[in-house]
C-alpha positions in Angstrom: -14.2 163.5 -158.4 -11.8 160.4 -157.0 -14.5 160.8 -153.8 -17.1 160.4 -156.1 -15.6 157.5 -157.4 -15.1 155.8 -154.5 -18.2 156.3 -153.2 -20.2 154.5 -156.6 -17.6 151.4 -156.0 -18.3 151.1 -152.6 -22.3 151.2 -153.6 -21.8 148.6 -156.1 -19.7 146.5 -154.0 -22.3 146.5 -151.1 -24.6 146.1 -154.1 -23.3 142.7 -154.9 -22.4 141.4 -151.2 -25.9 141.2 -150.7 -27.5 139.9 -154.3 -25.1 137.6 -154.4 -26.8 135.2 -151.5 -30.1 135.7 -153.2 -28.8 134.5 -156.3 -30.5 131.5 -157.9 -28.4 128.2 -157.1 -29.5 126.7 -160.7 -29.4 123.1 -162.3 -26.4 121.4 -161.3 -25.2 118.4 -163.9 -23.0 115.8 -162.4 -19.7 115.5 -164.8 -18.5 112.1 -164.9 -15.4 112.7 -165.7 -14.4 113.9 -162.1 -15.7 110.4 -160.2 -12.8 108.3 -161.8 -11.2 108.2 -158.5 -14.2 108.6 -156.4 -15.2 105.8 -153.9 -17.4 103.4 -155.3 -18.9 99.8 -155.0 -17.1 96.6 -156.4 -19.6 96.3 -159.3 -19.9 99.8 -160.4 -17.8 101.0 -163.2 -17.0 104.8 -164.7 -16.0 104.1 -168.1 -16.9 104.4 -172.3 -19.4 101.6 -172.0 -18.5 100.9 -176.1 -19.6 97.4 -176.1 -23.5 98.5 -175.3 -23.0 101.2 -177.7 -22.1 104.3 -175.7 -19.5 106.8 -176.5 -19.2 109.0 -173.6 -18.2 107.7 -170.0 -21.6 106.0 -168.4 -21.5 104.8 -164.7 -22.3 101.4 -165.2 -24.1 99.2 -161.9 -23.4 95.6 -162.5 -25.1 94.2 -159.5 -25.6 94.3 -155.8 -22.5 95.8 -155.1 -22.8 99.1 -156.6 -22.9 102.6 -155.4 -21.0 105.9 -156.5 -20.3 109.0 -154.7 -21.1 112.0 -156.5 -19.1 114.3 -154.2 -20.2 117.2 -151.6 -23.9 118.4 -152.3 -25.8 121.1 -150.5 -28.6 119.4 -151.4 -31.3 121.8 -149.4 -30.3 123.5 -152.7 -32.1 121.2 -154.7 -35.9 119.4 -155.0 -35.2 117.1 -157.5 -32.8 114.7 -159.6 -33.8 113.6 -163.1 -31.2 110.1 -164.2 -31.5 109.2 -167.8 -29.8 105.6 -168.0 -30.2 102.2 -170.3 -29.9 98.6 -169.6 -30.4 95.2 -171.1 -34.2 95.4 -173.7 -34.7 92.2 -171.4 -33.7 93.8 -167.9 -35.6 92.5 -165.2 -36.6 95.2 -162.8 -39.3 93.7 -160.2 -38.7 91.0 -157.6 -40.1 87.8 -157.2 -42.4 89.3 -154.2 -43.8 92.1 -156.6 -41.4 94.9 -155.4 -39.2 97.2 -157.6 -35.8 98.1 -158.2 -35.0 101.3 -157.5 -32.1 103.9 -157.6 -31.7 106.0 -154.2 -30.1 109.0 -153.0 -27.7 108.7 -149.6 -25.6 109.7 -147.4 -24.1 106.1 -146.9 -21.0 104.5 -148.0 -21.8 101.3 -149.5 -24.2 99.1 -151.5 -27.5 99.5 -150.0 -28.7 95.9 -151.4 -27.9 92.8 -149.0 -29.3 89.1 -149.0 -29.9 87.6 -145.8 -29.9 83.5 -145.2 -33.2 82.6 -146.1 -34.4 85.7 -148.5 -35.2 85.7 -151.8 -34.9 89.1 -152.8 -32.6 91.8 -151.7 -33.8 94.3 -149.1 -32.3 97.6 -147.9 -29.0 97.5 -145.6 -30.1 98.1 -141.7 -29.5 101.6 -141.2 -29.4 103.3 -144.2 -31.0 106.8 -144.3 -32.7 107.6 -148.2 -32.6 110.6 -149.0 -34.8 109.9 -152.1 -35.6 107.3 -154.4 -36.9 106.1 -157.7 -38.5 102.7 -159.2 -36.7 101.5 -162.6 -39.5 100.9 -165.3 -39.1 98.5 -168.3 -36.4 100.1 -170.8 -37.8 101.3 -174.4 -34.6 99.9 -176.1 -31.2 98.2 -175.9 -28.8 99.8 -173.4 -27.3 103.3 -175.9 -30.3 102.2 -178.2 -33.1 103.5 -175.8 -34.0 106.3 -173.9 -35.2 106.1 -170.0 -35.6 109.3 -167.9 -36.3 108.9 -164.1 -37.3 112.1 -161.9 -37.8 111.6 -158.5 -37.9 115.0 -155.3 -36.5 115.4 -152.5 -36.7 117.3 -149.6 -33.7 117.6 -147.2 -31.1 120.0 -145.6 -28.6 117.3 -146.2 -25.5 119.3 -147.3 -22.0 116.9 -147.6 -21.0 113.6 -149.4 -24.1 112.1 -151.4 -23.7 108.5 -152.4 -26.3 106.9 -155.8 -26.9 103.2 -154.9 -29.2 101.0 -156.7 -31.4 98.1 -154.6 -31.5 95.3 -157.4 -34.0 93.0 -158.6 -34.8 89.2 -157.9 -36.0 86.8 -159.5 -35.5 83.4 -158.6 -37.9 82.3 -161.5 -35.0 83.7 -164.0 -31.8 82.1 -164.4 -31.9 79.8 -161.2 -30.2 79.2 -159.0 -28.8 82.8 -158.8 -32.3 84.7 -159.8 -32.1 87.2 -162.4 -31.1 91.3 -161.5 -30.0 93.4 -163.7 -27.9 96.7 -163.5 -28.2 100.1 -165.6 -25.6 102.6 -167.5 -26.3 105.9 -166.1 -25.5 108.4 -168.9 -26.5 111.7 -167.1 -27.6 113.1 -163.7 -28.9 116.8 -163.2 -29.8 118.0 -159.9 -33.0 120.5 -160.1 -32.8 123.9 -158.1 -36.1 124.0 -155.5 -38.5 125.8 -156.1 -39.7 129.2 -154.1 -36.4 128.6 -151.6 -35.1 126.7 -149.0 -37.6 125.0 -146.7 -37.5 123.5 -144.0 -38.3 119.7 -144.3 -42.1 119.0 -142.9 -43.5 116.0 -141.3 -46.5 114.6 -142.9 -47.7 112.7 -140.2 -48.3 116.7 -138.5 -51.5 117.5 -139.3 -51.5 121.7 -139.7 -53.7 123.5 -138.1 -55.2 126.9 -139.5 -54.6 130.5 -137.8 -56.6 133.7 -137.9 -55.9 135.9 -140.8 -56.5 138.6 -138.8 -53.9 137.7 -135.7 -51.1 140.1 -137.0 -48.6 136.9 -135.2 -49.3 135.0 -138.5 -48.2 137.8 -141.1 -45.5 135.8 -143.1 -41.5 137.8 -142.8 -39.7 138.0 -146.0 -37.9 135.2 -147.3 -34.4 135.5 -146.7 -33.8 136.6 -150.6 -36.4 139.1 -150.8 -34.8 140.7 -147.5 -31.4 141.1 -149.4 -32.7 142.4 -152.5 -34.9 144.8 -149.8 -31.8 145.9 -148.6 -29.7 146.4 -151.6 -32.6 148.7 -153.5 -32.6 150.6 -149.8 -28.9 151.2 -150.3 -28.9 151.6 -153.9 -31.8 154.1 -153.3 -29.3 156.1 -150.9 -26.0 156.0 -153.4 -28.3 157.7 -155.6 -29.5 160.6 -153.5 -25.9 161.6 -152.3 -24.9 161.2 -156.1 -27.8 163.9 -157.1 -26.5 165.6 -154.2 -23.1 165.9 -155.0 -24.0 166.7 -158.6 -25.9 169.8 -157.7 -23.5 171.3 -155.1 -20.7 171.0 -158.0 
């Protein structure tokens, strides 16, 4: 009887070892209340943003100089990022030259924005790698007052410390001499889990060129899920044979 024992443990043991890897990695919400000390930009600030109306801790970006970490990411996990934020009802988001603000997804340390001599807008810092991005749109209300949801994908096998910058505004029509651009309270951020598993990330600019359905080199393996779960019936299938087995002998 202790054999038998044994032997269902063992089954259920090598049962999990090999769901668990297949297991969906799921939504994964960023809580603020672990970036207190993480590194982050001069103008960016992790705190109860009361004066704007907020009661829980909002990262606020205040200006050029703003960026956050948001720790270690596996982000070949993930397709997606949905930020829900608030800003001035006035907040200017486009430039002077037509382009938008935007928030962006990096693996660089640092404000993203800079101002060289001569521009009039801010442009992206020389060799900074987005991972993804999205434009700011007009707010539907004052800072806490309003709600603003932006979704943007992704597609990477980045997997280590991911940085959320935001590329500012311009305007020098707006409160010369300075120019007018404004910053956002970030209230939430939630990673999405991708969709039909980890890919590899393609290059458009490849144009794909189609096979022959019947060329048995072009038959598609099993993802590397469904050859766990493939695997665990195949074992699960065995536990129960030597248990029937072992039942009849007794």
């Amino acid at each position: 009887m202790k054999k038998l024992i044994a032997l269902v443990i063992s089954c259920v043991l090598a049962l999990s070892a090999f769901l668990l890897p297949a297991a969906a990695a799921g939504d994964l919400e960023i809580d603020f209340s672990t970036l207190d000390t993480s590194k982050k930009g001069s103008q960016t600030t992790i705190h109860v943003f009361s004066p704007a109306g907020y009661t829980d801790t909002v990262i606020q970006f205040g200006g050029p100089e703003n960026y956050v970490s948001l720790g270690e990411i596996d982000l070949s996990q993930y397709g997606s990022v949905t930020i829900e934020y608030g800003a001035d009802m006035n907040a200017v988001f486009e430039s002077s030259d037509g382009t938008m603000s935007y928030v962006a997804l990096t693996s660089y340390e640092g404000p993203i924005a800079e101002l060289k001599d001569g521009d009039e807008v801010y442009t992206l810092v020389d060799g900074v790698d987005i991972i993804g991005q999205g434009e700011l749109e007009e707010v539907t209300g004052n800072w806490a007052g309003g709600s603003n949801t932006l979704t943007f994908e992704f597609n990477t096998n980045y997997n280590g410390e991911v940085f959320l910058s935001q590329l500012p505004a311009r305007d020098l029509g707006i409160d010369e001499p300075y120019g007018r651009g404004d910053g956002i309270a970030i209230t939430s951020i939630t990673f999405h889990e991708k969709e039909g598993g980890t890919t590899e990330p393609s290059d458009p600019s490849e144009p794909s060129t189609p096979s022959d359905p019947s060329d048995p080199s072009d038959e598609t393996p099993p993802e590397t899920g469904d050859a766990h779960i493939i695997f665990a019936v195949a074992a699960a299938g065995i536990a129960l044979t030597v248990l029937i087995r072992k039942k009849v002998t007794v």
